[in-house]
N, C-alpha and C positions, 0 to 999 in steps of 0.2 A: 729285683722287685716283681712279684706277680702283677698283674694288667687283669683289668675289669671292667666291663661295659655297664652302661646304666643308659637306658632308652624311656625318653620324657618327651614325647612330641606333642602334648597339647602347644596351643601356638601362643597364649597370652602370658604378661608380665605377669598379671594375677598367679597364671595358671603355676608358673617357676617355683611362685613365691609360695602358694599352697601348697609344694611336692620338695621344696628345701629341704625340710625337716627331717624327710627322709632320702634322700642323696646324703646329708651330713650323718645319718643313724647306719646308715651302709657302710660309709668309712670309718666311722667310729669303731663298728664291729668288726674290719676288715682291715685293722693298721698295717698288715704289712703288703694291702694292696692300694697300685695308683690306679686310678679311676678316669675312663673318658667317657666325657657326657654328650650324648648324639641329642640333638635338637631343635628345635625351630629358630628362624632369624627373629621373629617378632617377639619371643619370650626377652632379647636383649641379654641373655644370659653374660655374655663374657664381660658387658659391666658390671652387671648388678654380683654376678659373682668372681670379681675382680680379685679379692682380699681372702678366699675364701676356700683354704688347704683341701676340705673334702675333694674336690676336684683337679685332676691335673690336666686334662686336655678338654677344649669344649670343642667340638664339630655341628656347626650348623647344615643340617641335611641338602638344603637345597643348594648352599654356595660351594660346599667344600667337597660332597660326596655325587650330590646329583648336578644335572641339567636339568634345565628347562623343559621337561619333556611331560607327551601323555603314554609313554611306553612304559606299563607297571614291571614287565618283563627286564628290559634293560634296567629298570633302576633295581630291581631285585639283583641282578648280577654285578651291576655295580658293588653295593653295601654288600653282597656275599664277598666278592672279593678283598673288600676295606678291612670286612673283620677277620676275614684268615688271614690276612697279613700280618696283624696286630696280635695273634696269638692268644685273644683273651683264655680266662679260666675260668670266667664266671660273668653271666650276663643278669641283669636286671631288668625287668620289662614292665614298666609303670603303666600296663594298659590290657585293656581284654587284644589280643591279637592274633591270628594264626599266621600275618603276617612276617613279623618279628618271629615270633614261633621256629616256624623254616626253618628264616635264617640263622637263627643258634645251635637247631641242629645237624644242617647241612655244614657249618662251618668246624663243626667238632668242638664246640663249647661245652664243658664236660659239667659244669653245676648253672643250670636254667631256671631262675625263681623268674615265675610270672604271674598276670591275674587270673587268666587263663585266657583259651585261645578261640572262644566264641564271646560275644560281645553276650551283655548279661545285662537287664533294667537294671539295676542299683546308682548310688550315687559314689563317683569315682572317689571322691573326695573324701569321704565317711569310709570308704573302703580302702583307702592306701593306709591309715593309721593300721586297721588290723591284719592288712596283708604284712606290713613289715612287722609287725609284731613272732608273726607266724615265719618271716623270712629269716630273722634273725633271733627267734625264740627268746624274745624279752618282752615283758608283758607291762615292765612300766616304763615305754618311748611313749610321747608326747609330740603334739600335732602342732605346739607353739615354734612360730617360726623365727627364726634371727638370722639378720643380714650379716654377714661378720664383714664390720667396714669400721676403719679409725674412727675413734672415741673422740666425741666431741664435748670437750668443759666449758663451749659458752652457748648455750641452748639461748636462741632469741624467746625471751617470753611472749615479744610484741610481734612472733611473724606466724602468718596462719594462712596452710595449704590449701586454698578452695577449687576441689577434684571436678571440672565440668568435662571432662571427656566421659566417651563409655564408649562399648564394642556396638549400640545401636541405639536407635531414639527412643527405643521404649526404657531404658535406663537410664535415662537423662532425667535430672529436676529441672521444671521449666527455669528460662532465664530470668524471667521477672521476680520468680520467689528467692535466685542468688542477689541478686539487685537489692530485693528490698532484705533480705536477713543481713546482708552487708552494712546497708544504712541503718537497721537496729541495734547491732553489734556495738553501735556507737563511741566508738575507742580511738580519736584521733591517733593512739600513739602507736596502732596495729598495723600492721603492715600485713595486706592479702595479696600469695602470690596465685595466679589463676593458671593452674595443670590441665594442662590436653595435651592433646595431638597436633602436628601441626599439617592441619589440613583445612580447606575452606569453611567447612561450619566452623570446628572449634573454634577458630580465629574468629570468624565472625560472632561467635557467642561471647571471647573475651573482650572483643571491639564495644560490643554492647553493655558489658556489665562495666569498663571502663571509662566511656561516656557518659552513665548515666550514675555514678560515685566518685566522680572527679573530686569531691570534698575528701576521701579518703587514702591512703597512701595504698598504691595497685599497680598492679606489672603482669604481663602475658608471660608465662613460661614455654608457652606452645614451641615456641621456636626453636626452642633446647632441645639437644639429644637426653638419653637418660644418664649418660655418666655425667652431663653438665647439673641436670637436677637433683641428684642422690644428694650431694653435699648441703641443698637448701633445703628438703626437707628434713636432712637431719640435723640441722639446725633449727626447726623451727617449734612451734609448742604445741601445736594442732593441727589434725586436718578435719576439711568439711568436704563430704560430697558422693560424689557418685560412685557407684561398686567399678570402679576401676583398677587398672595395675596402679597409678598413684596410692588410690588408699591400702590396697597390699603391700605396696614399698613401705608406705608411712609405717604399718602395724610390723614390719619386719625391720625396722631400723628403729622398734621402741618406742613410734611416737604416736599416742593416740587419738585414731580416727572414730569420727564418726561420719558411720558409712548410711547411705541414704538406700534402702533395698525394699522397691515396690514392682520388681519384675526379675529379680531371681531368688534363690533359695536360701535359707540361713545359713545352708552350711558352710556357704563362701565366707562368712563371717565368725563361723564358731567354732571354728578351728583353733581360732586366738581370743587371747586375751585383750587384745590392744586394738579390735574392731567393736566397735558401738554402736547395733544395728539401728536404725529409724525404720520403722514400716508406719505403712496409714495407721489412723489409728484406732479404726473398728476391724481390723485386720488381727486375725489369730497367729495366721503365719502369712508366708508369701512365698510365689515362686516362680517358674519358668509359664510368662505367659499370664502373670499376674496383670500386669501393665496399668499400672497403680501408683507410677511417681507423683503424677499431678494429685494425689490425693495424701500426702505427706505435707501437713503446713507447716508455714514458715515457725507457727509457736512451739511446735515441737521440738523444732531444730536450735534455736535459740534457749529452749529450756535445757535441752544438753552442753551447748557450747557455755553457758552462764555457769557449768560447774567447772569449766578450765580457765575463765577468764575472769 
């Protein structure tokens, strides 16, 4: 079996989940190659794509290949050495890099698809759809993503992901507007599970929204890993919340989010079908630096959630 590298090192859950579509468009077009996926520890890859053939080996860069180090030098000789070993025939390069670049072709990798090898303003995101298009010469691949993870026949209609983590505070909807859109929801028979991180704010955001909707049926998820949570949001009927890797997992596992976006850009969202942007609402668009959560009210949010529930 021929061997094939694919290099994705954005670092987030999101980021995985938005670049799926094509890792799985690569083997599609590449069946009689196995594929190892180099990439970051924090995307969680070797859960989320646990179930999931396009891939035969994942390598996280920093535990498996690198050290600890600020030696850009040694870590380049390192991953030169990894990929001669492994004998690829075809490298994939999910990013502007002259880095990556090198090393494909110091290693003797005889077919190199990349973005290219200076970095370029565009949006990566918007740009991976027509880069694979061009990589694999098919012009109707699609940016919808799917988790491939067992099929689940008892969907809770009563259980609903509310997303309060994010990668920084200007992404976050305040706690008092989850508070109070949870008390309007008004559905004793709903059950909200609350997705972060587990780390001290998050926690302490779900301590607060728990306290203060004790009348409703509510559980911190923070403390899970992601292979513990994969299984409860696909089970559940909805999610609510903030552009995080949650709401990306939910929109790749088929369940429809609506996602809360007042400080990044749509296209995190429009990729898929199964993300439901919310922006303010004298807002044309939104995006990096918008910093416009608190101006998304809670009627907004409740007028979307009223057409799942």
């Amino acid at each position: 079996m021929n061997k094939g590298l694919i290099i994705q090192t954005r670092p987030g859950v999101g980021d995985l989940c938005m670049f799926l579509p094509y890792i799985q468009q690569i083997k599609e077009h590449n069946k009689d190659f196995e594929f190892t996926l180099i990439t970051k520890k924090r995307t969680s890859a070797k859960q989320i794509l646990k179930y999931d053939p396009s891939v035969n080996q994942i390598v996280y860069l920093e535990d498996e290949i690198l050290e600890i180090t600020n030696s850009k030098i040694n870590n380049f000789f390192k991953l030169l050495k990894f990929i001669k070993k492994n004998n690829f025939l075809k490298i994939y390069i999910m990013h502007f890099s002259i880095f990556w670049f090198l090393l494909a072709k110091l290693s003797g990798i005889k077919n190199i698809y990349k973005y290219g090898i200076l970095k370029k303003n565009v949006d990566i995101y918007l740009n991976a759809l027509e880069q694979n298009k061009k990589w694999l010469q098919d012009n109707n691949l699609s940016s919808q993503t799917r988790i491939i993870y067992p099929q689940n026949n008892s969907k809770n209609n009563n259980q609903i992901i509310v997303g309060i983590g994010s990668s920084g505070p200007t992404k976050k909807w305040p706690t008092e507007n989850y508070i109070d859109l949870i008390k309007r929801i008004n559905n004793k028979n709903i059950k909200f599970y609350l997705a972060g991180g587990n780390n001290d704010i998050e926690n302490q955001i779900a301590n607060e929204i728990i306290n203060a909707v004790k009348e409703n049926k509510i559980e911190s998820l923070c403390s899970l890993s992601i292979e513990e949570i994969m299984p409860i949001i696909n089970s559940s009927k909805l999610y609510i919340g903030n552009d995080t890797g949650f709401m990306h997992l939910s929109a790749g596992l088929n369940i429809p989010a609506i996602g809360l976006f007042g400080d990044t850009p749509l296209s995190y969202a429009n990729y898929t079908k199964n993300i439901l942007p919310v922006i303010p609402e004298k807002f044309k668009t939104v995006g990096h630096n918008s910093m416009a959560m608190n101006q998304i009210k809670v009627d907004q949010v409740l007028n979307e959630v009223k057409k799942f529930i």
